[in-house]
Backbone as CSV, one residue per row, in Angstrom:
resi,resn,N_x,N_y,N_z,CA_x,CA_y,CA_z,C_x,C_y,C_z
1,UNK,-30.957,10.319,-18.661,-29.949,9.753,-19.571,-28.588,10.363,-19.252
2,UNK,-27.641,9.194,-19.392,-26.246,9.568,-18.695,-25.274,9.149,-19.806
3,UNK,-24.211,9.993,-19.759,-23.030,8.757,-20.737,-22.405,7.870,-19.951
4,UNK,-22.180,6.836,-20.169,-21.147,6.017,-19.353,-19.869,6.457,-19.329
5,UNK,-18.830,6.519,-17.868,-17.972,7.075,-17.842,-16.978,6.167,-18.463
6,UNK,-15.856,7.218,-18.717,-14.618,6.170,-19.417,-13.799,5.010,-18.887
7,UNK,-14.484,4.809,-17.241,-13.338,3.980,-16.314,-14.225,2.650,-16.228
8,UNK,-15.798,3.076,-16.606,-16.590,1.985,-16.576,-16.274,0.922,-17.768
9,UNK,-15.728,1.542,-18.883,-15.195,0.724,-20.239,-14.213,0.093,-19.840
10,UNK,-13.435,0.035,-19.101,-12.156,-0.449,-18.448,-13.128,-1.767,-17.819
11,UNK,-14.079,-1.933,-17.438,-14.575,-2.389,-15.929,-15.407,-3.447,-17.353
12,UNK,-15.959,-3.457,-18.015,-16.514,-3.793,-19.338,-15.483,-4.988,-20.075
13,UNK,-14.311,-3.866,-20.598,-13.412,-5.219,-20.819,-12.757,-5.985,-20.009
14,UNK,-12.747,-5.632,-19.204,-11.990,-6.982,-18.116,-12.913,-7.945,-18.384
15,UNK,-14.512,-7.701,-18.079,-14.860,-8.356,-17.656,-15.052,-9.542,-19.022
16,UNK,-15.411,-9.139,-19.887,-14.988,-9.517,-21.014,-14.343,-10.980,-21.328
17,UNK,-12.710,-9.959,-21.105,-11.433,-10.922,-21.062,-11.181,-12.102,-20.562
18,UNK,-11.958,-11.672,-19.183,-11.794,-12.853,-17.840,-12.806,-13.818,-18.018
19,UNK,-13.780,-14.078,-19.136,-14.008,-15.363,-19.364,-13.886,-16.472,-20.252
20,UNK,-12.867,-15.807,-20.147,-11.746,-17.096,-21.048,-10.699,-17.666,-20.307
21,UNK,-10.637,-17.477,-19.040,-9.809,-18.332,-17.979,-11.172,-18.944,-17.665
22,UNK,-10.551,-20.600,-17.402,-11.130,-21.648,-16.941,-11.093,-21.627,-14.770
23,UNK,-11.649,-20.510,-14.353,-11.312,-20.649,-13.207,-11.974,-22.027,-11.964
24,UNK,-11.381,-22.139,-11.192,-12.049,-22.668,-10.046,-12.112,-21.573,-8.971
25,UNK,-13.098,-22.028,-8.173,-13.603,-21.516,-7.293,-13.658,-22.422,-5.576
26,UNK,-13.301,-21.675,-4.516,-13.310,-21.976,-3.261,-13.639,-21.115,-2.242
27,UNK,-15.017,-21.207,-1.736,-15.444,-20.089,-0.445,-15.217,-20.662,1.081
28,UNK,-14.637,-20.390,1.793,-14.551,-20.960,2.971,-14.194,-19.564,4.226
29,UNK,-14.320,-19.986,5.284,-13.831,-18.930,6.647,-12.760,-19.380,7.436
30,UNK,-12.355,-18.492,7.778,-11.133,-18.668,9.127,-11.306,-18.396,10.197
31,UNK,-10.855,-18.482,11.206,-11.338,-17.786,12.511,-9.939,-17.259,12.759
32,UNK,-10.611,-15.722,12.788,-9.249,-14.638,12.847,-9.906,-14.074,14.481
33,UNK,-10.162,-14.709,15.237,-10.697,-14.178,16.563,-9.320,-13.507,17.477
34,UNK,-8.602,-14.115,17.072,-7.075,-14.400,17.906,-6.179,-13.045,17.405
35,UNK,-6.470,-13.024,16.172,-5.750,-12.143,15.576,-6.141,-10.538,15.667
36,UNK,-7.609,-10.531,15.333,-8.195,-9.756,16.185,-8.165,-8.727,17.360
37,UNK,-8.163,-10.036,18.158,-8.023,-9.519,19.311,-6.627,-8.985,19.913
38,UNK,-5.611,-9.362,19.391,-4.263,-8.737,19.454,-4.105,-7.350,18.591
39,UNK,-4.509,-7.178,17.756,-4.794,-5.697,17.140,-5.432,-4.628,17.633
40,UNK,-6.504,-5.786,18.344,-7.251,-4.368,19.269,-6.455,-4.014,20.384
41,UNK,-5.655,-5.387,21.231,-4.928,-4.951,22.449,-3.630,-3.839,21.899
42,UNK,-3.488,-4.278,21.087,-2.188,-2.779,20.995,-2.447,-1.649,19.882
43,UNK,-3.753,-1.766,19.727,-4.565,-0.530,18.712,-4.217,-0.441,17.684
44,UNK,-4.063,-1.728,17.179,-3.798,-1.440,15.440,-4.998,-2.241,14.096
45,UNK,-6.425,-2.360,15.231,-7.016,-3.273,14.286,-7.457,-2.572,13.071
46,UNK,-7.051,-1.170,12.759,-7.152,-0.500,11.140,-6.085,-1.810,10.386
47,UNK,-5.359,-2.116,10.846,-4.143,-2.668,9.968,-4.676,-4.273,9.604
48,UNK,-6.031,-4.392,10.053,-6.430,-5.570,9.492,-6.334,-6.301,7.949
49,UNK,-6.616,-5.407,7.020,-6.717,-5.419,5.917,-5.159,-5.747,5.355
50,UNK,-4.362,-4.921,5.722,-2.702,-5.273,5.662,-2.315,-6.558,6.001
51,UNK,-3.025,-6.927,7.118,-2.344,-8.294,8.102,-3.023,-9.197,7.237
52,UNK,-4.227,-9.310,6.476,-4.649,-10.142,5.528,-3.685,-10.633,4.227
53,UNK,-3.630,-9.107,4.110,-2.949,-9.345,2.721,-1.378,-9.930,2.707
54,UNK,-0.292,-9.570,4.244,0.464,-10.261,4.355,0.693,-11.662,4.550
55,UNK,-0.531,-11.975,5.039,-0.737,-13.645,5.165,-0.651,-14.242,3.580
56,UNK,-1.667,-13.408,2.894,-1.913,-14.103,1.451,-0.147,-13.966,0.868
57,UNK,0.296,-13.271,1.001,1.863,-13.025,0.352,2.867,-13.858,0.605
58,UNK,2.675,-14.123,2.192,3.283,-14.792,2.714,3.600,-16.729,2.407
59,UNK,1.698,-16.934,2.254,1.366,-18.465,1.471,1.329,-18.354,0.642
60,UNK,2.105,-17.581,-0.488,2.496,-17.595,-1.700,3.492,-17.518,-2.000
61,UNK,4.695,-16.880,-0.860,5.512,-16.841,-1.154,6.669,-18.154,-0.925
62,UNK,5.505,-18.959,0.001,6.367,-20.792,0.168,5.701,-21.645,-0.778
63,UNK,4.567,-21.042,-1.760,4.470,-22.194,-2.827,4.585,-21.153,-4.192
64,UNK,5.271,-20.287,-4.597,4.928,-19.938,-5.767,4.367,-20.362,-6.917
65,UNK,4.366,-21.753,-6.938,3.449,-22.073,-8.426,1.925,-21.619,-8.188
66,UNK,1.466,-21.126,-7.208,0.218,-20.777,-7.375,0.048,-19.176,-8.047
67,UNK,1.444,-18.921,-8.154,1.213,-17.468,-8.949,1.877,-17.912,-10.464
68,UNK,2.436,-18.553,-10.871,2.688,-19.058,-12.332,2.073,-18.501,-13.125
69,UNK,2.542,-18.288,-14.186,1.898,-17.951,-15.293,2.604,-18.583,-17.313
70,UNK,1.783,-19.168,-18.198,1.933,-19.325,-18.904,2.835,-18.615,-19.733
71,UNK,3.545,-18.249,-20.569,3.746,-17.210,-21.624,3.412,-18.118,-23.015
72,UNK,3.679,-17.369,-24.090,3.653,-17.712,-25.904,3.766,-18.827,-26.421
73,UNK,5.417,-19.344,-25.224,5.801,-20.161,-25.981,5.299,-21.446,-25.543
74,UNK,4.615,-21.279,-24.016,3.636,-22.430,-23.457,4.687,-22.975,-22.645
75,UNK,5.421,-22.171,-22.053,6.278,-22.649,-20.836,5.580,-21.427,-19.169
76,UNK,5.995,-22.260,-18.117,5.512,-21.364,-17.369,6.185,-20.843,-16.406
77,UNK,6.180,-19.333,-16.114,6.913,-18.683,-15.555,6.443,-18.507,-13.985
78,UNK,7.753,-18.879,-13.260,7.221,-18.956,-11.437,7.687,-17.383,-11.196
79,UNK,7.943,-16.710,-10.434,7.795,-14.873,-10.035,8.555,-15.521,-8.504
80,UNK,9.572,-14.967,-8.546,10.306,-15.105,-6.627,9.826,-14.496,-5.908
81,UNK,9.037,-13.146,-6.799,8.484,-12.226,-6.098,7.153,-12.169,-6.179
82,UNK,6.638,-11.940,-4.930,5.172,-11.614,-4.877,4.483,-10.210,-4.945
83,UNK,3.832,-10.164,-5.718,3.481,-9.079,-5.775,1.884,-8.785,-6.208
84,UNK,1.184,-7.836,-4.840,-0.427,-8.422,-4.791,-1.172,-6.969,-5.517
85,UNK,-2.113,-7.219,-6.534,-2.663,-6.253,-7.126,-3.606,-5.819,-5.780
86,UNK,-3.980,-4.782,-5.692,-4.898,-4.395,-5.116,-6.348,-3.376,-5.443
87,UNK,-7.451,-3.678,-5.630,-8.096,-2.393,-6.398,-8.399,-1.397,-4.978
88,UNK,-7.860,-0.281,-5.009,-8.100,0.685,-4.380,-8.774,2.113,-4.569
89,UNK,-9.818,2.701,-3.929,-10.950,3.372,-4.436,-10.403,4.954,-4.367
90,UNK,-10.716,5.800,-5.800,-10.089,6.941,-5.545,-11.358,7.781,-6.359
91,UNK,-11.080,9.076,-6.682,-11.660,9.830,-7.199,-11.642,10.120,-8.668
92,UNK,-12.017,9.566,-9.914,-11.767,10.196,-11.133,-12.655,10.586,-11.597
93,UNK,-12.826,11.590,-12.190,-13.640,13.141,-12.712,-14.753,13.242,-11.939
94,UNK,-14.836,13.058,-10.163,-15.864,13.495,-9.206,-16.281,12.059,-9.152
95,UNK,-16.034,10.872,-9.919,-16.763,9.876,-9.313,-15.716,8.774,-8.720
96,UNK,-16.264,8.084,-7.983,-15.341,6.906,-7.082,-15.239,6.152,-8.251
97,UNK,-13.713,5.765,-8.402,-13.294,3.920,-9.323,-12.295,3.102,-8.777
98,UNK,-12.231,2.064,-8.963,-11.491,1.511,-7.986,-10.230,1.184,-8.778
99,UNK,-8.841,1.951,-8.691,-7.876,1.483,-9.621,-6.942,0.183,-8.844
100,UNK,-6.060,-0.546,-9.702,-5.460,-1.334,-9.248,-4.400,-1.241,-9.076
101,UNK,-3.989,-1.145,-7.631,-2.406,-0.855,-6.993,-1.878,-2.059,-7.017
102,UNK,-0.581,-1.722,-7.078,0.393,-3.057,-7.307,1.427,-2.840,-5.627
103,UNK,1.428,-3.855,-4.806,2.190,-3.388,-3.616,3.349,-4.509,-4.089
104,UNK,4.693,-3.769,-3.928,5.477,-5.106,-4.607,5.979,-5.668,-3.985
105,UNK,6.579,-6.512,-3.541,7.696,-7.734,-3.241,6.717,-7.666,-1.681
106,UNK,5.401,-7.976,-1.815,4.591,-7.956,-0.133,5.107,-8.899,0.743
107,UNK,5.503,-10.400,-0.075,5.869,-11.329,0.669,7.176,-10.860,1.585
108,UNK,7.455,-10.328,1.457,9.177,-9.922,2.328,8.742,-8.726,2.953
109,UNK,7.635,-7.628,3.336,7.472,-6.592,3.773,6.395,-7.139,5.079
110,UNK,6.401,-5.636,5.915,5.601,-6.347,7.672,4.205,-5.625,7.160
111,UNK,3.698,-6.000,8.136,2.187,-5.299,8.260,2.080,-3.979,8.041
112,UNK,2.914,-3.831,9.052,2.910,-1.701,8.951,3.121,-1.016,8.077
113,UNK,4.015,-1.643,6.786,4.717,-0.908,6.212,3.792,-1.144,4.844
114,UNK,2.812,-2.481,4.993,2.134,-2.764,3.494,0.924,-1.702,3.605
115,UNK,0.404,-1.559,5.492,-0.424,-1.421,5.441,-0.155,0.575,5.272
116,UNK,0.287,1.595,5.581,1.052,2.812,5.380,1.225,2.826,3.629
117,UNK,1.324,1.798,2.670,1.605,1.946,1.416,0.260,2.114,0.316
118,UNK,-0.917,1.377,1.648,-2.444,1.758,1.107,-2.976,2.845,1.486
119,UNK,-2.409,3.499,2.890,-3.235,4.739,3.475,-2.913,5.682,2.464
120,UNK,-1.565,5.792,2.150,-1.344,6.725,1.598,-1.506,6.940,0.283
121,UNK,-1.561,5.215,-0.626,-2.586,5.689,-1.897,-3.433,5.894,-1.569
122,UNK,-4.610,5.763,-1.036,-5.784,5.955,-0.237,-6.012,7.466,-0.227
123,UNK,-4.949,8.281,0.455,-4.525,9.799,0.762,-4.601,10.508,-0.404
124,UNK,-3.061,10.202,-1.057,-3.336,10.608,-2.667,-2.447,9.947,-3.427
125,UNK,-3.699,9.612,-4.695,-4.038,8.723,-5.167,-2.633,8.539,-6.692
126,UNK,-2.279,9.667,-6.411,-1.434,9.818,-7.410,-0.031,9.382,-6.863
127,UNK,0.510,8.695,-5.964,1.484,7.798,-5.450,1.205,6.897,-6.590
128,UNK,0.252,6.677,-6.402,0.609,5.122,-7.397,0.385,5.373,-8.857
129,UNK,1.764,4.300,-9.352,1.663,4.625,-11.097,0.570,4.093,-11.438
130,UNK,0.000,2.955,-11.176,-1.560,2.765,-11.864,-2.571,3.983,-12.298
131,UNK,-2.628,5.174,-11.293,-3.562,6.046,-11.763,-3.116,7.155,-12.547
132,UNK,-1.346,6.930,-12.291,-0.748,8.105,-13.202,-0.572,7.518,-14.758
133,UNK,-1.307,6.682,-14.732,-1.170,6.068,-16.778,-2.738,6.530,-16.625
134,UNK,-3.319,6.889,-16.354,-4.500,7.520,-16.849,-4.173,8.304,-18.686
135,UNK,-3.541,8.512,-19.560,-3.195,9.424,-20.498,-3.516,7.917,-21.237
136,UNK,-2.823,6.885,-21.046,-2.040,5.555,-21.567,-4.034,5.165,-21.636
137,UNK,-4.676,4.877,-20.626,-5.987,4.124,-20.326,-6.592,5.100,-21.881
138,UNK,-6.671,6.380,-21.771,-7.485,7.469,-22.997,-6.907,6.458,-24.011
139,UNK,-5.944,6.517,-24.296,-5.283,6.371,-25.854,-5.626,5.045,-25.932
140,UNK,-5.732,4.055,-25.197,-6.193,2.489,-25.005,-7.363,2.520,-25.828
141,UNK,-8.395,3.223,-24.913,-10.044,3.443,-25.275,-10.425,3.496,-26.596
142,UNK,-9.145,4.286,-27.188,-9.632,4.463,-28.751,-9.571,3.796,-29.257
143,UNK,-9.323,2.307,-29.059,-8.960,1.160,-30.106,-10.170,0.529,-30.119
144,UNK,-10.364,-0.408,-31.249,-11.676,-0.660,-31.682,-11.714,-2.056,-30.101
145,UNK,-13.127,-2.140,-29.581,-13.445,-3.283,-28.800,-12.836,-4.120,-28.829
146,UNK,-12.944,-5.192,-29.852,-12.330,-6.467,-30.183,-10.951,-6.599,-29.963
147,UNK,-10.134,-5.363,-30.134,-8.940,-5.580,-30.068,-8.182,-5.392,-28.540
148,UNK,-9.327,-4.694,-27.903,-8.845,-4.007,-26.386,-9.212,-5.484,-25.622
149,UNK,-10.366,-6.019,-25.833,-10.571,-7.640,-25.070,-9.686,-8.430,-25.519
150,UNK,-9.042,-8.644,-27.001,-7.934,-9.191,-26.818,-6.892,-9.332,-26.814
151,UNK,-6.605,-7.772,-26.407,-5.171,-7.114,-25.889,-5.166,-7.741,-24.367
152,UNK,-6.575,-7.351,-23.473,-6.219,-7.948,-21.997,-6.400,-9.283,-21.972
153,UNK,-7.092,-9.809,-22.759,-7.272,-11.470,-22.569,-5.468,-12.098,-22.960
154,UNK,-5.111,-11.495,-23.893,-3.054,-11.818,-23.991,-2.418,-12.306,-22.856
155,UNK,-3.014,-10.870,-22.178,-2.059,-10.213,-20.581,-1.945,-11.373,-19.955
156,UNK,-2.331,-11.973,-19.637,-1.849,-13.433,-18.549,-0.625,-14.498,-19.340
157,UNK,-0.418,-14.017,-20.824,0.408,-15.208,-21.493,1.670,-14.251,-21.761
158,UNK,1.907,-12.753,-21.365,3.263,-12.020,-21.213,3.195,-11.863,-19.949
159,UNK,3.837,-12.894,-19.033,3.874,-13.034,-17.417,4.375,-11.613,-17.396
160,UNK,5.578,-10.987,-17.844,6.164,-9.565,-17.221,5.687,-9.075,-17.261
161,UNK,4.519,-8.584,-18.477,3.704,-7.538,-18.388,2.522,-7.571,-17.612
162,UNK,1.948,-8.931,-17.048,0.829,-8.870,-16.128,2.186,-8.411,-15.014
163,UNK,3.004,-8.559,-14.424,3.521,-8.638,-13.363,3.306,-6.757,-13.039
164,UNK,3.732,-6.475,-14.412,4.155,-4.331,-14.101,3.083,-3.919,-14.347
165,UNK,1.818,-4.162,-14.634,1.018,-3.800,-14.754,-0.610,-3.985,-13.825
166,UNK,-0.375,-5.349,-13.293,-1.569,-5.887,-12.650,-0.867,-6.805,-11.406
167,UNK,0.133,-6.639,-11.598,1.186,-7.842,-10.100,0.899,-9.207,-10.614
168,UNK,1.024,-10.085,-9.660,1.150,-11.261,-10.082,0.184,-11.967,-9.382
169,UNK,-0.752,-11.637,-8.070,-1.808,-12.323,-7.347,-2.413,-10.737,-7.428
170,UNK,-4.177,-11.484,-7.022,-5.001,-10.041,-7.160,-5.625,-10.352,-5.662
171,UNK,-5.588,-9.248,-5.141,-6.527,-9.444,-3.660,-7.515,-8.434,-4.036
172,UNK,-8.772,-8.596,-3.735,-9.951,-7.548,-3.390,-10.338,-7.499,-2.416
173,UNK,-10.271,-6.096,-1.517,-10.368,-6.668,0.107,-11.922,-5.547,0.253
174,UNK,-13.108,-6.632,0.087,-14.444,-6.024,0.481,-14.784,-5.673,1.074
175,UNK,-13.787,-5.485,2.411,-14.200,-4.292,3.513,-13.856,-2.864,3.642
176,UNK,-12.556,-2.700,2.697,-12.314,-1.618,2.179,-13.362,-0.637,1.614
177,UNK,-14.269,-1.142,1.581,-15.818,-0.220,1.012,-16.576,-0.560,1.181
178,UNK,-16.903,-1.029,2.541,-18.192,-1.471,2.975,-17.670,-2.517,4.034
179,UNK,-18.944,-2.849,5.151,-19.058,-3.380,6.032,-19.611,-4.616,5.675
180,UNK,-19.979,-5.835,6.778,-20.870,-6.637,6.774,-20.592,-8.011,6.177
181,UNK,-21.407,-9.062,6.612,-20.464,-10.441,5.949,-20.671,-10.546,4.576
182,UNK,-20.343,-11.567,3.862,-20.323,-12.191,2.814,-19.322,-12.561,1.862
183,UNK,-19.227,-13.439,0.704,-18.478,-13.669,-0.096,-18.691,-13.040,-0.940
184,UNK,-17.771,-12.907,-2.384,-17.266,-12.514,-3.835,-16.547,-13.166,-4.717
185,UNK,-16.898,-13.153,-5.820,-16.198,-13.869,-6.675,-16.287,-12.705,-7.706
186,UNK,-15.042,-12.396,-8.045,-14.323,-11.222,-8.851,-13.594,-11.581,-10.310
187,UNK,-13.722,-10.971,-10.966,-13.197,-11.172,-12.435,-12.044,-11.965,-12.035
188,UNK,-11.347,-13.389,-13.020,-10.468,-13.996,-12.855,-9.118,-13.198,-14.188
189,UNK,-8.200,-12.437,-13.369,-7.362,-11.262,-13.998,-6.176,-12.013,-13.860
190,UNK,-5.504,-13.121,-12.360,-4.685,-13.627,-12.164,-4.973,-15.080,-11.988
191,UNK,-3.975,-15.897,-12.005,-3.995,-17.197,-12.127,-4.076,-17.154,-10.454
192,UNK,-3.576,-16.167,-9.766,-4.406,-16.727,-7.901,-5.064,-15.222,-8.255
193,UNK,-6.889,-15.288,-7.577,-6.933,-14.192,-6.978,-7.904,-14.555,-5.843
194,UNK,-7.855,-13.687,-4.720,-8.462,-13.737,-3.445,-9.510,-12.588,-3.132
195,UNK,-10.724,-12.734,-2.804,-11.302,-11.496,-2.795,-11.605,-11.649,-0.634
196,UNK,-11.328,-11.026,0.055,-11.554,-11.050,1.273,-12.891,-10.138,1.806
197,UNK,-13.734,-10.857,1.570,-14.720,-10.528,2.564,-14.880,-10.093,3.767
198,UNK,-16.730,-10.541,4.189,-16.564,-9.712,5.391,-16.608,-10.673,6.218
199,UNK,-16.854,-10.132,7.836,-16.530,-11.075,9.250,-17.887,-11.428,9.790
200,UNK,-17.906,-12.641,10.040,-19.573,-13.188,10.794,-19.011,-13.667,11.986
201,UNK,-19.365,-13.004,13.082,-19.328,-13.162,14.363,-20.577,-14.632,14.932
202,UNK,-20.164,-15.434,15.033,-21.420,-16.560,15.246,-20.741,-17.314,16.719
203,UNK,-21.913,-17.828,17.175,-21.548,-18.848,18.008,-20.925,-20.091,18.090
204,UNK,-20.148,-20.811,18.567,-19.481,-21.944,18.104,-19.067,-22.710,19.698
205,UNK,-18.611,-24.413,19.487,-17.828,-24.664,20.870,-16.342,-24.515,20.598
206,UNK,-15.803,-23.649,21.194,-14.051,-23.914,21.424,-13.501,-24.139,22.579
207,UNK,-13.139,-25.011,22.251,-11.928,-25.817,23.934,-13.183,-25.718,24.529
208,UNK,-14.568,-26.675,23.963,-15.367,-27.223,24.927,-16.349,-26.283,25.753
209,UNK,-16.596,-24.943,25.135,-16.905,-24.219,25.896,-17.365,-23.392,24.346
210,UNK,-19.218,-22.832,24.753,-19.600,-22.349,23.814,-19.623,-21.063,23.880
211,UNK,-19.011,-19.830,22.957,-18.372,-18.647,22.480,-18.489,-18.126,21.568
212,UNK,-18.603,-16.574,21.408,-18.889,-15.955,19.973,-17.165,-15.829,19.469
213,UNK,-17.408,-16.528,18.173,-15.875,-15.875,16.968,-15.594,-15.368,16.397
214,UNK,-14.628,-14.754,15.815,-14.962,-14.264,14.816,-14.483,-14.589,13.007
215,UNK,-14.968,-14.957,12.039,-14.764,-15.785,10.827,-14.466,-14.602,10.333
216,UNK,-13.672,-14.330,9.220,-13.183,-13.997,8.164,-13.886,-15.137,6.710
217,UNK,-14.140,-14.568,6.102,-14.726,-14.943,4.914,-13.876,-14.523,3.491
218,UNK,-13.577,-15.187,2.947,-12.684,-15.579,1.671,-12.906,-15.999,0.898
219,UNK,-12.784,-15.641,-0.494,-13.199,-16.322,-1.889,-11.671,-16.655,-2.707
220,UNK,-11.333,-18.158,-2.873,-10.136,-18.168,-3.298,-10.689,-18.708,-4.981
221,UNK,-10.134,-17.930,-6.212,-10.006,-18.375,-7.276,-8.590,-18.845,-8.447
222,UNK,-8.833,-19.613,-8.791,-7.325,-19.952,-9.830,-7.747,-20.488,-10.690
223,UNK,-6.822,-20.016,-11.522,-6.971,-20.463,-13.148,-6.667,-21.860,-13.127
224,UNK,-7.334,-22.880,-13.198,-7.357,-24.374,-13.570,-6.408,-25.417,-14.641
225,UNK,-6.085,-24.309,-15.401,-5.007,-24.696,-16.454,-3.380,-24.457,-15.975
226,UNK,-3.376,-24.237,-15.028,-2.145,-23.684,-14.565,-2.176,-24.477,-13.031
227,UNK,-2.867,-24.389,-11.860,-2.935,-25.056,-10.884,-4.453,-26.040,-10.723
228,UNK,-3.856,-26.756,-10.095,-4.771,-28.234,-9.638,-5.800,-28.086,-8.197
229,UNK,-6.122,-29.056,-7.782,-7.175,-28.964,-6.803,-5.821,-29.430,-5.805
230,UNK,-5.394,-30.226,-5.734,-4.465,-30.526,-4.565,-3.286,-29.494,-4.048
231,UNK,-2.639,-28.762,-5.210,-1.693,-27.345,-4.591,-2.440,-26.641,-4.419
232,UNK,-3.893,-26.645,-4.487,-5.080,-24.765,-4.206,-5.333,-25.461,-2.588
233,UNK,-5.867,-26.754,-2.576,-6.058,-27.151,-1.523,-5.118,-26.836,0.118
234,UNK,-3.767,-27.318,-0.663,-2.198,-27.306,0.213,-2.289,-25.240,0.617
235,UNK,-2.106,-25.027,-0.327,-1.987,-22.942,-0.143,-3.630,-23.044,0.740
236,UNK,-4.600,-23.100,0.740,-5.718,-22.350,1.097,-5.301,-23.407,3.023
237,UNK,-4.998,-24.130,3.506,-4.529,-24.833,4.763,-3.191,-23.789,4.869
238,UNK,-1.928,-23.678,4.379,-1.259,-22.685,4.448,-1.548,-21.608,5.005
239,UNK,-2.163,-21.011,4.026,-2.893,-20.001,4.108,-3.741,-19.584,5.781
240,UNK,-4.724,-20.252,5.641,-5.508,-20.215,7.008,-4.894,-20.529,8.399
241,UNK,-3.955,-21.043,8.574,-2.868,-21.333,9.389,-2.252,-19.744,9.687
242,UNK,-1.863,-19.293,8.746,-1.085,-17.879,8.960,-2.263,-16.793,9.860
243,UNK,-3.144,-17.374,9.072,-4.277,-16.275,9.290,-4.833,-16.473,11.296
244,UNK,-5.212,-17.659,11.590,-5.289,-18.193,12.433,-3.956,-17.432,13.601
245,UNK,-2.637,-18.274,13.365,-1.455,-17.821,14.333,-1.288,-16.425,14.439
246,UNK,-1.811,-15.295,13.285,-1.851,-14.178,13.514,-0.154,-13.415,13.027
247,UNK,-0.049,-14.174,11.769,1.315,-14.162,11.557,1.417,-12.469,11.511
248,UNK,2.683,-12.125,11.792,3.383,-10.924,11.216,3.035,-9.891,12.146
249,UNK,1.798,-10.003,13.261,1.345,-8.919,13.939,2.634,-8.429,14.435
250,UNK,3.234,-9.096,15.116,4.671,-8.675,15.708,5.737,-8.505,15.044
251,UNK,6.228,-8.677,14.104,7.186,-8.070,13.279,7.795,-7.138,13.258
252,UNK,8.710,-6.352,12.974,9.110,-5.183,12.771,9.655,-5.358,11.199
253,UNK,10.519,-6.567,10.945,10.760,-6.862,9.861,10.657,-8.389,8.967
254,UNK,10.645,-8.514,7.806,10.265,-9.416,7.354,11.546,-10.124,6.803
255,UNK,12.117,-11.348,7.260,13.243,-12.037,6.834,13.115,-12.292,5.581
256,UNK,13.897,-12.608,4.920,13.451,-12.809,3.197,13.003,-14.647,2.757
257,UNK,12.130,-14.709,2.162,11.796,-15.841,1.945,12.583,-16.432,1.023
């Protein structure tokens, strides 16, 4: 017999909260073979996870209504800025939890510099304000249940405060803690969130000629009340396009969108 730790109550009400968004759901792969393989030629395929997440920033940052969000008064607020939650795995009281980093304005930043902004929460963990409100999470806890599920179930209808608190798109990148293929479908926290899976190397014909690839695997979700099947459709082609051309590997800097 164990007590449940205090970060697992956190992990409890989300989950909670998040079923009261009407989400949709979309699993599909890319073939990041190309992209890949240019990371390995100039030794940066650690920065994979970065080069993902700049793609996702990037096809968000030419359609923003897929990050919209409702507020009170039932008008909806578009964000110029992108900004991708990330849950990143650290240490609290000896056990691993995964807190949620906010990397901000990603759409306008390069690979190197998103990807250097995770090593080093990664490093220590206390860079990022998410884990330094740890005091704020205690004093949260004490409030009766009912009111903490629908304190976070609110959070999506005060766009600013999901923005400073949780960003405005959520990525979960499942290789960050673990290997191996598959999909995820993750609490719906943002009106876009993306959980990036793992890579299935399979056989296929390209340019007529049969070859191992390599797929990237992706779980795209959105809140349904806010975006449609035809703009999730338009972003997830966007999207895979970036991923595909291998956007941003070369960069040094990011022009402003």
């Amino acid at each position: 017999m164990r007590s449940v730790p205090w970060v697992r109550q956190l992990v409890i009400d989300t989950g909670r909260a998040a079923r009261r968004r009407h989400a949709i759901h979309g699993l599909f792969e890319v073939d990041v073979t190309s992209a890949r393989a240019q990371l390995r030629r100039d030794g940066n395929e650690r920065l994979f996870t970065a080069f993902v997440i700049h793609c996702i920033a990037s096809a968000v940052a030419a359609d923003p209504d897929v990050q919209a969000y409702r507020d009170l008064r039932g008008r909806e607020v578009i964000f110029d800025q992108v900004d991708i939650g990330l849950p990143i795995e650290v240490d609290v009281d000896g056990k691993p939890f995964a807190f949620t980093h906010v990397l901000r304005d990603a759409g306008r930043r390069t690979v190197r510099d998103l990807h250097d902004e995770i090593h080093s929460v990664k490093t220590d963990p206390h860079l990022s304000p998410s884990v330094r409100k740890q005091p704020w999470a205690h004093a949260y806890l004490l409030l009766p249940g009912f009111v903490r599920v629908a304190l976070l179930g609110a959070l999506h209808r005060l766009p600013r405060r999901q923005q400073a608190l949780a960003g405005t798109v959520g990525v979960t990148a499942v290789g960050m803690f673990g290997a191996g293929a598959g999909w995820g479908i993750g609490f719906q926290l943002h009106t876009l969130s993306v959980v990036v899976g793992g890579i299935a190397r399979r056989p296929i014909f390209f340019q007529g000629v049969l070859v191992e690839r390599d797929f990237l695997q992706l779980t795209l979700s959105l809140d349904h009340d806010i975006v449609d099947g035809a703009p999730a459709a338009r972003f997830v082609s966007r999207l895979r396009s970036l991923l595909v051309a291998g956007d941003g590997i070369h960069l040094t800097a990011k022009e402003p969108v």
